[in-house]
SEDO-495171 format. One record per residue: x, y, z of N, C-alpha, C in turn; residue in one letter. Coordinates in steps of 0.05 Angstrom, whole numbers, plus 32768, in hexadecimal, padded with zeros to 4 digits. Atoms other than C-alpha are relative to their C-alpha. Layout:
XYZXYZXYZa/...
***
This chain:
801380107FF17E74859A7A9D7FEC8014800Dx/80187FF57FFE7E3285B57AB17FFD80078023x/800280047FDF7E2285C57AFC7FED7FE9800Cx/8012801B80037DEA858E7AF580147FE48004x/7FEF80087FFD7E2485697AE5800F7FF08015x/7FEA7FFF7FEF7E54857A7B167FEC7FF88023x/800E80077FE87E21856B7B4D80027FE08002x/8006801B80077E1185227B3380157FF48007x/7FE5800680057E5985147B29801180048023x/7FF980097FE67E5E852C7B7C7FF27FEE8011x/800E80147FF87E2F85027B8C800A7FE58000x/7FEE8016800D7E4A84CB7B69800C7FF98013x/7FE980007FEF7E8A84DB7B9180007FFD801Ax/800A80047FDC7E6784DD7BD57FFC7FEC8002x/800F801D7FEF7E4084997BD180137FF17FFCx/7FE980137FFD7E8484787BB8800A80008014x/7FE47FFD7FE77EAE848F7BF57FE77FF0800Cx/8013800D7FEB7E6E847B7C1F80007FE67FFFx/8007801380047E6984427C0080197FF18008x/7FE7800F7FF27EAF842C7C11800C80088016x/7FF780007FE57EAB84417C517FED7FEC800Ex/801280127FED7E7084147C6480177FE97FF0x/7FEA801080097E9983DA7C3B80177FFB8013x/7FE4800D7FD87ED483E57C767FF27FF4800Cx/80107FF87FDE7EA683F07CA97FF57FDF7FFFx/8017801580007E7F83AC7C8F80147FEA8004x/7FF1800D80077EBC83877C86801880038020x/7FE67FF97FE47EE3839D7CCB7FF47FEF8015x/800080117FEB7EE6836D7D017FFA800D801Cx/80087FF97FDE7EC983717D45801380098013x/7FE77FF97FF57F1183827D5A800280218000x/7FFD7FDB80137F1C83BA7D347FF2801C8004x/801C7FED7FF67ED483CF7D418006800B8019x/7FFA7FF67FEB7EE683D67D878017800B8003x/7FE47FE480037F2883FC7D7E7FF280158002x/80067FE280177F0C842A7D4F7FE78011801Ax/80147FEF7FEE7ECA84387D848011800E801Bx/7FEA7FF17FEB7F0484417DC0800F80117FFDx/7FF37FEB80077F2B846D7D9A7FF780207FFBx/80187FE980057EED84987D937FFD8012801Dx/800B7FF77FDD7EE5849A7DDF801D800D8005x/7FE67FEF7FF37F1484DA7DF0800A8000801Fx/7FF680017FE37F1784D17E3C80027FEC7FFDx/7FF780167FFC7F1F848C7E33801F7FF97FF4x/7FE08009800A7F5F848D7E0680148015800Ax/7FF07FF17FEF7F7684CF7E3880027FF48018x/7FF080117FE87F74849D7E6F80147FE87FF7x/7FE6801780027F9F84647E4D8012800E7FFAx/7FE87FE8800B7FCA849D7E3780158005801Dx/7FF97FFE7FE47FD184A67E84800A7FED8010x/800280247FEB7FCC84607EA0801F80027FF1x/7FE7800C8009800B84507E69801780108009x/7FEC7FE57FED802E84937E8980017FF48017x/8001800A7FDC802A847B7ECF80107FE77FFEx/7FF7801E800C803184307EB5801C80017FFFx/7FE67FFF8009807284427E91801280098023x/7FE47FF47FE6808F84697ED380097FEC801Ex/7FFC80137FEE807E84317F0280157FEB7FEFx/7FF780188001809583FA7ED6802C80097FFFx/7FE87FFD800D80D984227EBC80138014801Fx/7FF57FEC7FE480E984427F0F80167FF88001x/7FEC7FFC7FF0812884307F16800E80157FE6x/7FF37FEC800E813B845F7ED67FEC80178008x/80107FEC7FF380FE848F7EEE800C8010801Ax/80027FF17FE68105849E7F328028800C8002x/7FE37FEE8002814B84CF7F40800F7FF18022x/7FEB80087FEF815B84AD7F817FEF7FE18012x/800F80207FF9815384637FAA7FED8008800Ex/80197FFD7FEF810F84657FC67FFF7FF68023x/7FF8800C7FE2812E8443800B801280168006x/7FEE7FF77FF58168846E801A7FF780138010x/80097FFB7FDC815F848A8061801280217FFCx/7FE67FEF7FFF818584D2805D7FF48018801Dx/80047FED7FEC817A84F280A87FFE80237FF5x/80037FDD800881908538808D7FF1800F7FEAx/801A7FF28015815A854080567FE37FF48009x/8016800B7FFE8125852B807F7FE4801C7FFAx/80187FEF800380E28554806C8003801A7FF3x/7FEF7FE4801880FD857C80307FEC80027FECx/80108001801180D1859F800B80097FF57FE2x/7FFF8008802080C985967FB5801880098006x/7FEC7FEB8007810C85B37F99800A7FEA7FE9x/7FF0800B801A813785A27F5A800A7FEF8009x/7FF780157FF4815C85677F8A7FE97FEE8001x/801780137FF9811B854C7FA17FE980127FF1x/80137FED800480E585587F707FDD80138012x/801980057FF280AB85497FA480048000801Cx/7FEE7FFC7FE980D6854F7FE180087FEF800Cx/7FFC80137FF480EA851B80137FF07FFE801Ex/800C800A7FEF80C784F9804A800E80018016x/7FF17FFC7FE580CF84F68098801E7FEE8006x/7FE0800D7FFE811284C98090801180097FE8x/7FEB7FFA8013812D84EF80587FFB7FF27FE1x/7FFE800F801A811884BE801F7FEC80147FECx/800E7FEC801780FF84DC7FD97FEF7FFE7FF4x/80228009800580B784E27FCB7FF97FFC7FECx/80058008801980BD84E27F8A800B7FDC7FEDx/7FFE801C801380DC84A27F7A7FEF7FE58018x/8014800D7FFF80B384857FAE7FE180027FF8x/80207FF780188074849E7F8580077FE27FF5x/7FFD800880128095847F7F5280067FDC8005x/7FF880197FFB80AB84387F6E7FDD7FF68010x/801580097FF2806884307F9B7FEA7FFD7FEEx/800E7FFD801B804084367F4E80017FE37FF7x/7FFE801E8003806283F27F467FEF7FF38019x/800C80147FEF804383D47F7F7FE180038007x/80197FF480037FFF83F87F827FEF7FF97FE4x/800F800680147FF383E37F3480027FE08003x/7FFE801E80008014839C7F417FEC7FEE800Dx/801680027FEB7FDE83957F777FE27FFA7FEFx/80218000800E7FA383AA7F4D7FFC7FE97FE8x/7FFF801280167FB383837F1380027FE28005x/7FFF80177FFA7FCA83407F347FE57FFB800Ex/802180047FEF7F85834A7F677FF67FFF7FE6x/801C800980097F5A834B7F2B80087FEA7FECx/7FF6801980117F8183167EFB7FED7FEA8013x/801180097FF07F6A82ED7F3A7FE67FFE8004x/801D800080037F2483017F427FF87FF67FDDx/800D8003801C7F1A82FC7EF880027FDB7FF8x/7FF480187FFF7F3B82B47EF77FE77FEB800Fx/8010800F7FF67F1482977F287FD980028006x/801E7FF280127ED282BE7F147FF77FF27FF0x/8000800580207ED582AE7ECA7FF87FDC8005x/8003801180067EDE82697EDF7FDE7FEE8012x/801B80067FEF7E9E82627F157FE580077FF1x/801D7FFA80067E72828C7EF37FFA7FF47FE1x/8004801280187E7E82627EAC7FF67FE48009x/8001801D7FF17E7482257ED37FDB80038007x/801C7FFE80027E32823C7EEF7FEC800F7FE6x/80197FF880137E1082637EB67FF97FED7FE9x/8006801380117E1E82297E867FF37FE8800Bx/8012801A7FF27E0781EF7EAC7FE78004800Fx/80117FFC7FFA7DD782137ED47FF27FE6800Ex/801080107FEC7D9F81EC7F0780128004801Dx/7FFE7FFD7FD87DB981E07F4F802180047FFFx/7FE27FFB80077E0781EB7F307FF9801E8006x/800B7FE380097DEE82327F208000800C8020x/80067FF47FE07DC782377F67801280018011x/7FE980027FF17E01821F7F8B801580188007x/7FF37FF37FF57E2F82487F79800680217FF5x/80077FE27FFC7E0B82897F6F7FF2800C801Ex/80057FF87FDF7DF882827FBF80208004800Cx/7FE77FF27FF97E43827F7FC78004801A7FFBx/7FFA7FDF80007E4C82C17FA47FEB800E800Ex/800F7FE57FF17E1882E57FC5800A80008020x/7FF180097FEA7E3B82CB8003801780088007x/7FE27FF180057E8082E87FEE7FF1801D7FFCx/80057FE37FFE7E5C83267FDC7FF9800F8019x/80057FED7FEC7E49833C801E801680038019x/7FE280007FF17E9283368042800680177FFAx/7FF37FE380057EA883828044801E7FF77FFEx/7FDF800780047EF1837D80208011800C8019x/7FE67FF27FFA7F1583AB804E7FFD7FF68020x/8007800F7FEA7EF883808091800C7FEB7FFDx/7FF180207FFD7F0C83468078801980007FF5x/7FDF7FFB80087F4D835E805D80128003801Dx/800280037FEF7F5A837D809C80077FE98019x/8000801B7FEA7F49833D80C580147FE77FF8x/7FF4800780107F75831D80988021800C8004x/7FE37FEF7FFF7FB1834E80A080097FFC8024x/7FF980037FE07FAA834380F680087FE08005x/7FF6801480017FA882FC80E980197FF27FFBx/7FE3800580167FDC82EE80BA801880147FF7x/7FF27FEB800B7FFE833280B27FFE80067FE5x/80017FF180208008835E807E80107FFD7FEBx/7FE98007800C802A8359803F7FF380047FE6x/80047FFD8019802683657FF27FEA7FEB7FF8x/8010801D8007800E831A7FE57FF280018007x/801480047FF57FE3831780147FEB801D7FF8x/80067FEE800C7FC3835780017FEF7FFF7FE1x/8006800E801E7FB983407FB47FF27FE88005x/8010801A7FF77FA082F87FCE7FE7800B8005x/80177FF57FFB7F6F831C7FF17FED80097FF8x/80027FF080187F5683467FCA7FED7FF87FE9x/800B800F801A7F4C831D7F8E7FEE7FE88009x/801F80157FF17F2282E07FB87FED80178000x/801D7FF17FFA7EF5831E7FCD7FF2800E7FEDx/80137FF180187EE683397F887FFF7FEC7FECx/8005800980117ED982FD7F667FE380017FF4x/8018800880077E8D82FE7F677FF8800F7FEFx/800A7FF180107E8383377F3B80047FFB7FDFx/7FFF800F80167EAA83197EFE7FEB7FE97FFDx/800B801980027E8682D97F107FE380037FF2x/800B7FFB80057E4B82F97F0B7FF080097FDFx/80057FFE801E7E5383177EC780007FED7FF0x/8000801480147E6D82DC7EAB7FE37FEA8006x/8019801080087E3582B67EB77FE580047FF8x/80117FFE800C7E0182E07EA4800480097FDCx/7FF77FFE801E7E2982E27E5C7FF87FEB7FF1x/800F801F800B7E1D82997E567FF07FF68009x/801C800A7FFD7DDB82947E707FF480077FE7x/8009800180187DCF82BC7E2E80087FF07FEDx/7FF6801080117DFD829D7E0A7FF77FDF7FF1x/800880207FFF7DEB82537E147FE680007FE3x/801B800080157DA982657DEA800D80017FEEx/7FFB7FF480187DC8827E7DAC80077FE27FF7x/8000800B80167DCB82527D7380117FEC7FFEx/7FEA800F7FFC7E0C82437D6E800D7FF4800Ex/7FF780147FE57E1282267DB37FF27FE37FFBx/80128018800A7DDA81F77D9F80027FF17FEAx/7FF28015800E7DFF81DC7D6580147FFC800Ex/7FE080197FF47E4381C77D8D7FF57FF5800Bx/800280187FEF7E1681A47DB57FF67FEA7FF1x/8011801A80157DF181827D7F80227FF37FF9x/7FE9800580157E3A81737D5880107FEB8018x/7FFE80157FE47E47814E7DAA8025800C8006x/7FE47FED7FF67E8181887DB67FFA7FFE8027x/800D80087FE27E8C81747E0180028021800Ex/800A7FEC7FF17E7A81AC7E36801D80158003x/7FEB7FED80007EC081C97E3F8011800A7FE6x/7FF87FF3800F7ED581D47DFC7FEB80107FFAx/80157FE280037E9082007DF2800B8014800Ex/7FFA7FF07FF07EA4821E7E29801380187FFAx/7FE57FF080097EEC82387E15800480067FEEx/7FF77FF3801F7EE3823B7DD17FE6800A7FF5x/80127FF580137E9D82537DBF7FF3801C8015x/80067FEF7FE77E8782757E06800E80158007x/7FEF7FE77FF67EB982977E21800E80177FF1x/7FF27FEF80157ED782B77DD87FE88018800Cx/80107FF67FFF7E9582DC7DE77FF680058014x/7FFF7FEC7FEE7E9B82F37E288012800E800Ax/7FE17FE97FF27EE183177E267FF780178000x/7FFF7FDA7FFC7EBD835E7E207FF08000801Bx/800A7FFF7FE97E9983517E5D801F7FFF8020x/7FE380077FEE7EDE83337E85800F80247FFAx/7FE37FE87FFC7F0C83717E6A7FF2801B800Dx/80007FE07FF27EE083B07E797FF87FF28016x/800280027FE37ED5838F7EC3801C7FFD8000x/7FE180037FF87F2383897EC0800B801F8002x/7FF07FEC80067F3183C97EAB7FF4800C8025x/800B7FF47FE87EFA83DF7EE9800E7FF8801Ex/7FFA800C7FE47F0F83AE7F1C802280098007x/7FE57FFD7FF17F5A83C17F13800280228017x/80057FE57FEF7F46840C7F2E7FF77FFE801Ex/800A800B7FEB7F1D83EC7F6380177FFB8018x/7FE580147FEA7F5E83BD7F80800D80178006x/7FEE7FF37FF97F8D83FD7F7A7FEB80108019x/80037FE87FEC7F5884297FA37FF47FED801Ex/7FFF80107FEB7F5083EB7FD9800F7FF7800Cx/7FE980067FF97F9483DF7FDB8010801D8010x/7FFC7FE27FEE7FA2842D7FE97FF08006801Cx/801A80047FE67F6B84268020800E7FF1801Ax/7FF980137FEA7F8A83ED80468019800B800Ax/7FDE7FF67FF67FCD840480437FFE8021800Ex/80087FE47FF27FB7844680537FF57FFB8027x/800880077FE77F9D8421809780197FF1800Dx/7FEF80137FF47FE083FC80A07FFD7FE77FFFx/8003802280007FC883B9808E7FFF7FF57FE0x/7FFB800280247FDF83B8804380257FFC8000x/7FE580018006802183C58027800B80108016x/7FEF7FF97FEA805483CF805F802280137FF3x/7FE87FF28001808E83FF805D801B7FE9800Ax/7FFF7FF1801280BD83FF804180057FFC7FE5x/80108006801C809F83E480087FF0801A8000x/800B7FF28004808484207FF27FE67FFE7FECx/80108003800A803F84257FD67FED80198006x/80107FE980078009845F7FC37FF880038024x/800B80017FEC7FDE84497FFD800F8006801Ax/7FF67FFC7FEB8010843F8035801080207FFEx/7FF97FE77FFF802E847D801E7FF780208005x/800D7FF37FF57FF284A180277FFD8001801Ax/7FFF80047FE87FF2848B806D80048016801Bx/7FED7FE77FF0801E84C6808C7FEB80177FFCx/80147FEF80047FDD84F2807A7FEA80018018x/801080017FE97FBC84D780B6800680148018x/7FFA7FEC7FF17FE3850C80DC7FFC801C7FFCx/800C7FEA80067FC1854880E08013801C7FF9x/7FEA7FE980098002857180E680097FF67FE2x/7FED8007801B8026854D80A67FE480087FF0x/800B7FFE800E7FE38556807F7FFC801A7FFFx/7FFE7FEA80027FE2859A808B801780157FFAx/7FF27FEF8001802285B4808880147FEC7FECx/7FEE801A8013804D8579805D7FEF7FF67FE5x/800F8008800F801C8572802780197FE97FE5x/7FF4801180178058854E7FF380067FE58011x/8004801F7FEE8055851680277FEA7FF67FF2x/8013800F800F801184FE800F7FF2800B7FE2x/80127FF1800F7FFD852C7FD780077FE57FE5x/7FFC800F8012802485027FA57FF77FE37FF3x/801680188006800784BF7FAE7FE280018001x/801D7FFC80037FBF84DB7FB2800280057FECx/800B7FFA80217FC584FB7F6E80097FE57FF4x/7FFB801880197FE784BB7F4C7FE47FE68011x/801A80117FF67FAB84927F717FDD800C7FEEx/80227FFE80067F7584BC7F57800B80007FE5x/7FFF800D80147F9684C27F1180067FE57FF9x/8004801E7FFC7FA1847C7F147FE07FF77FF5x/802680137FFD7F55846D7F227FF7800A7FE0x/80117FF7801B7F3D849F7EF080047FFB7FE5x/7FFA800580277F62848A7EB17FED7FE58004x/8003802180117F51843E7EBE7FDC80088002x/801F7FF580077F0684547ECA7FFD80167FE3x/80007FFB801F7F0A84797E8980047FEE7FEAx/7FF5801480167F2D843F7E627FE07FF18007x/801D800F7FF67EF384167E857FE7800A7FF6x/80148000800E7EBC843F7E6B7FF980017FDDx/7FFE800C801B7ED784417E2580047FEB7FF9x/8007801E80047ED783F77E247FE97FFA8003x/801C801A80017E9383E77E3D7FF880167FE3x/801B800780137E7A84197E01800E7FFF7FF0x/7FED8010801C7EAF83FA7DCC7FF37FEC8000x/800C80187FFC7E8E83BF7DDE7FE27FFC8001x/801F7FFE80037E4483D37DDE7FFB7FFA7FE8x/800E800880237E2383BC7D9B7FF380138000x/80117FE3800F7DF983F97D97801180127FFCx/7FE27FEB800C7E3F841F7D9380037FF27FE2x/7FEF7FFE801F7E4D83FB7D567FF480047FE8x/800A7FFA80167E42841C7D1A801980077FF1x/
***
């Protein structure tokens, strides 16, 4: 064969592969598409790498952590790291490491149940107004701007003097005060939406208003809902570490990131005791930063100018 040939013949060989790579690519579902672009995004699949590390140690603590996260032991009170205690023990002796590890459950349970909530009752206000729109719309987009200007940790707070403090209440909270932002998205999804084409045949075909809704609407605003889920769950954990960090969150001895940072407010323990708070500040900021990583490789898995 000739080198003339042997060129032609790679050629050939190039535009076939190409050609059955656009063929996938043309043929791969909007699913897939968004894998394949998130799997691209390296800090985004080194934070779920992290989040599922953490994830796993909260959900699997009672085989994680090496000793009960309550047990009171006077004579190991304020022990540094060591092979017994990896992270040392706290001013009553208990072990900082498996309350890391147990307070992960309640710090993620927090974030996740607060924005299930917000998203819930979001999703369903701001579908309500962007589809029907007129004085529905006005209504109750003066409510959200109305909820938006309540500072969370004031009215949590005022909330925690009232009623006391407590997990539930905490999560309740929480999730009422961050609904407006989902709401928000979702209805400017289906203010575009409504236009498109295929909205304007279910209504011609006399599809009544709530099955558009649930079955042609909203398929087509889950990438809007999940990367504000992935954001808002970072949000709840670092407002939930906030409150409790003020004593008006999760109460001891329910252990949690926040309240466990708490003991930092003492100028001596923060200075000279650093495995008192060091441990739940780092699983707080890795925490935040994976799901804000997962979070930005979702919104651009989900960008249409990403997909190629």
């Amino acid at each position: 064969m000739s080198d003339g040939d042997a060129v032609v013949a790679a050629n050939d060989s190039a535009l076939a592969r190409a050609g059955r790579v656009a063929e996938r690519v043309k043929t791969e579902s909007p699913w897939r598409k968004t894998i394949r672009l998130f799997l691209r995004h390296r800090l985004a699949v080194t934070g779920l790498v992290v989040f599922l590390i953490i994830g796993g140690m909260a959900l699997f603590a009672p085989i994680v952590a090496t000793h009960n996260p309550n047990t009171i032991s006077l004579t190991d009170r304020n022990l540094p790291p060591s092979s017994e205690h990896f992270f040392g023990t706290d001013r009553t002796g208990r072990d900082t490491f498996s309350r890391t590890v147990y307070a992960g459950r309640v710090s993620l349970a927090v974030g996740l149940a607060a924005v299930t909530i917000s998203i819930t009752l979001g999703t369903l206000l701001g579908a309500v107004a962007g589809y029907f729109g007129g004085w529905i719309d006005t209504i109750l987009m003066r409510l959200t701007d109305v909820m938006m200007t309540f500072p969370p940790v004031i009215i949590i707070l005022t909330v925690a003097a009232i009623a006391g403090p407590g997990v539930g209440k905490t999560i309740l909270v929480i999730g009422l005060l961050n609904w407006p932002i989902p709401s928000r998205l979702v209805r400017a999804k289906f203010m575009s939406l409504r236009e498109q084409e295929f909205i304007h045949a279910a209504q011609a075909l006399g599809v009544d208003s709530s099955r558009t809704i649930r079955k042609h609407l909203l398929p087509n605003a889950i990438d809007v809902l999940i990367v504000y889920a992935s954001l808002g769950v970072a949000s709840a954990i670092l407002l939930e570490a906030g409150i409790s960090f003020l004593g008006a969150g999760v109460q001891p001895p329910t252990p949690s990131w926040g309240n466990m940072l708490n003991v930092a407010r003492n100028v001596s323990v923060l200075e000279n005791d650093p495995w008192l708070w060091m441990p739940a500040g780092v699983a707080v900021v890795l925490t935040v930063l994976a799901v804000n990583f997962i979070g930005d490789g979702l919104r651009d898995a989900f960008d249409p100018r990403a997909r190629r």
